[in-house]
Every structure is written in C-alpha cells, then in structure tokens.
N, C-alpha and C positions, 0 to 999 in steps of 0.2 A: 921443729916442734917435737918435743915428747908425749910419747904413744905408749900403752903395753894392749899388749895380745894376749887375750883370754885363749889356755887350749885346755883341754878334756882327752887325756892320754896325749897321745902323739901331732892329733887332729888342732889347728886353729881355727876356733867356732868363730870369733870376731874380732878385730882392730879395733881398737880406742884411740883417737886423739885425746890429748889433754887439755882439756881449751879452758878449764878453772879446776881451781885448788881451794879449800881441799876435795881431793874426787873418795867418797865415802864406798864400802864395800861393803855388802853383806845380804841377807837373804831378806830383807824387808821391803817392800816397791818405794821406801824413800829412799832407799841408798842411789847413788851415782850409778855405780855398777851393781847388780843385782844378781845372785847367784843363787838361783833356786834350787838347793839340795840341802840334808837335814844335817848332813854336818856341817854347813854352814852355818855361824849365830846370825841374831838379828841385825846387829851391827859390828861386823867381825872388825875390820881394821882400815884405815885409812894413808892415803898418797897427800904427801903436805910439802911443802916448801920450809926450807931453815937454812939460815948461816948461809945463803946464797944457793946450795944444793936440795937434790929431793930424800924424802925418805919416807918407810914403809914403816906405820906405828900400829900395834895392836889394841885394839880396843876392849879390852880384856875379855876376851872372846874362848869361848868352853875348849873348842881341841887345838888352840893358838894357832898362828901364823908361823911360817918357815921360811929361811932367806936359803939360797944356794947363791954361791961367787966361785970368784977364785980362790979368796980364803976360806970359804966355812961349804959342808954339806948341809942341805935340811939343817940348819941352825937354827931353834926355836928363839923367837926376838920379842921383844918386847917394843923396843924403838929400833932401827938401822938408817945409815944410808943407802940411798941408792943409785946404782951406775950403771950404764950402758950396756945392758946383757943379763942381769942378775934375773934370779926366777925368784918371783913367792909362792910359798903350797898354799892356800885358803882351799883344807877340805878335800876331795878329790878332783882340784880345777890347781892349773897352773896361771901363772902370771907371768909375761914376761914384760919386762921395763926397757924400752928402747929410748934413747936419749939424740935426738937429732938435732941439739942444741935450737938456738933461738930464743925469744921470749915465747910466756902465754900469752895467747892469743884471745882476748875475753870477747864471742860475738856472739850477742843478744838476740842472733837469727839461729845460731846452733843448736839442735837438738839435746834435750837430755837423755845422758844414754843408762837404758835399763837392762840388765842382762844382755843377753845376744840380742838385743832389739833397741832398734831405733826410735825414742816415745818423743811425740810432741811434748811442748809444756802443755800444761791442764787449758790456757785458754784458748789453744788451737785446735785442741783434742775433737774429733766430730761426738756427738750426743747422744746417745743410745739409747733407743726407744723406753719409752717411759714404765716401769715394772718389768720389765725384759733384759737378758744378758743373752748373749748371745753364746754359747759353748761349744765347740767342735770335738768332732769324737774321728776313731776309725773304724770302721769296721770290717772284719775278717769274712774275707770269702773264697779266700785258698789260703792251703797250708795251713800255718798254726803260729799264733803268739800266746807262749804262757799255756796258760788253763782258758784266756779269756779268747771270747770271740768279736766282743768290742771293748776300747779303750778309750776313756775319755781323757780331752785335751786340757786339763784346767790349769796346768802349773803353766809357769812363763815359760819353761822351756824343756822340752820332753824330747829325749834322743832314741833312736830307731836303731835295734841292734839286738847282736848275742850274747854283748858282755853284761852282765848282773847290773851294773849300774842303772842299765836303759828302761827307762818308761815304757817303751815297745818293743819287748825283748819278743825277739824271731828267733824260731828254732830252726837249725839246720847247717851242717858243716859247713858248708861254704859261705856262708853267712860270714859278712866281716862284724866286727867287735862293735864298732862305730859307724852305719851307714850314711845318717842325714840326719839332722835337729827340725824339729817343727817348733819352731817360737810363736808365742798369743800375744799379738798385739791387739790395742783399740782396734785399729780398725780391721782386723781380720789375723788372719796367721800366715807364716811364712814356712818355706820349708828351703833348708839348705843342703846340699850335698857334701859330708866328709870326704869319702870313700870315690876316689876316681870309678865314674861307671855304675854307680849306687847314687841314688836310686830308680828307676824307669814311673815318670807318670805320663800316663795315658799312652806306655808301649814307649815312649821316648826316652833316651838316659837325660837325666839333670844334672846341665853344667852352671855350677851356681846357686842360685836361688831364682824362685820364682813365687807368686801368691797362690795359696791354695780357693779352691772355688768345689763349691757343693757338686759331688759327685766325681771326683778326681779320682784316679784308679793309680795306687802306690803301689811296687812291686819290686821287693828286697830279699834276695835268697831264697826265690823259690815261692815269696807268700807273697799274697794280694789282700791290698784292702781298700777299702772304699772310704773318702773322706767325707764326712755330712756336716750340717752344721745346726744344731736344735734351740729353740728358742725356750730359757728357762723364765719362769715368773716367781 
C-alpha cells in the first residue's frame, strides 16, 4: 500500500496510509490531509490515480506546489507523476510519497485523516455539549514563551519550539527548533514528541504520544507550563 509522511523540517509529524483517492490537501478541515499553516491555500493540491500510476496535481493554489526527484529540485508543477521517494514542498511542510505497491485499499471502518490527527467521520464523532466548545490553552509558569504568558490552543495543530514557525515558541539556547506538536482533536488534544527526550510531562520524558488531560505540567528547555482546558459559549 502507498503512504506519504507529512514532516515539518527534519522531524515526521505523521504517516498517511492511502486507503482512497483522490486524497485532497490543504488548509480547510474538508481536505483529506489538513495543513494548518497560512501559507498553506484552502485547497492547495491533490494525490490522484492516472494511466495506471500516481501523481501530485495543483490546485491552483497561491505559492504553488514543488516536486523534488532525481530529475528535478524544488520544481514548481502544475500536474507530475509520482514515484517511490519523491518529496512535495506544500508551504513549509514536506511530503514524502512512499509507494509499497499493492492495490487501494477502500475500508469503510478507516478513519479520515485530518492534519496530524486521526478524525472519526462526522457520524462517529462524540457530541459536544450543547452552546459549548471546548479550547485548551497553556499556561506559563516558568521561564518564558514569546511576550506571552498563556497560549491558546485553537488551530488543529500547534508546535512547541524555538524556531519562528512554532505556535509555542520557548526561549532559550538549548531549546531545540521543534520539541513536540499538540494536535485539537474532537475529542480532546494529543501531544506528540519530535525531539528525542523533549518533552517531560509531569517530570517524565515523552516517548511518543500520549492524551493531554487538565493540569498536565509540559516542560521544554528550561520552561513549564500548565495545560488547562476552558469551556467557551
């Protein structure tokens, strides 16, 4: 089965199986894959089937799509194919295309996948209380993110770190560029570990992922912060 691997620098935030076609890309929560970032467009480009192989089409999207192979670097495409290994740029997110041959695999128990997050379809989805949304924030109680002392969680996927891009940009040298991603799903938030040994909650390092819960203590280069969760109306 063919797969491609979302990564964000060096780091693989998440594995896609391909289990239908066409799988749509871009920063909208109807896309397939979801890529919450502003140079993203709404519906930047799509993974389709032709002439028996795949390939990666743009959907005429503002700062285009980019293939890398063995023939071409960063080659701005309009339509291409694609082979086992090629990267696409969408933005400041990489793609890579992995081709393990097989057929698709069409199964109606499958998940659809949204950004780095695994979404029910809508009628599995649990119901959320009625005029209420639920938002998770962090809050700062050592050290320093930014100017701010809390951050709220509202995009689908917000990264922890000292490089510019990050939603929870931590100040301090030893601070790595990319520590951990905290994705918003329905039913709660996830937080994932980049950075071997990044990040410690609750005094412990996180291998992996785990679900955050109300009053979790994150601690990345020096800073702590408290996770909470508020009920907005």
């Amino acid at each position: 089965m063919a797969k491609i691997l979302l990564k964000f620098g060096p780091a693989v935030v998440r594995e896609i199986p391909i289990v239908k076609l066409p799988l749509t890309i871009g920063r909208k929560p109807d896309n397939d894959l979801v890529i919450d970032n502003p140079t993203v467009s709404s519906h930047h480009a799509r993974i389709a089937r032709e002439a028996g192989g795949y390939i990666i089409e743009d959907l005429n999207s503002l700062n285009g799509t980019f293939l890398t192979n063995r023939d071409a670097h960063d080659k701005k495409i309009i339509k291409a194919g694609l082979k086992d290994g090629d990267q696409v740029i969408i933005g400041k997110h990489t793609i890579v295309f992995v081709d393990a041959g097989g057929p698709i695999i069409e199964d109606p128990r499958m998940p659809k996948t949204m950004g780095e997050t695994m979404v029910l379809e809508p009628a599995a989805r649990p119901k959320p209380q009625e005029g209420k949304e639920q938002v998770g924030y962090l809050k700062v109680v050592e050290g320093a993110v930014g100017d701010q002392g809390e951050v709220t969680l509202s995009a689908l996927i917000t990264y922890i770190g000292k490089a510019e891009s990050a939603g929870v940009r931590i100040k301090g040298m030893f601070a790595p560029d990319i520590a951990a991603i905290v994705s918003r799903r329905p039913e709660g938030y996830l937080l994932k570990s980049v950075k071997e040994g990044y990040p410690k909650v609750n005094g412990q390092s996180l291998e992996g992922e785990r679900e955050l819960k109300n009053g979790d203590v994150i601690e990345t280069g020096g800073t702590k912060m408290v996770f909470g969760i508020r009920g907005l109306s």
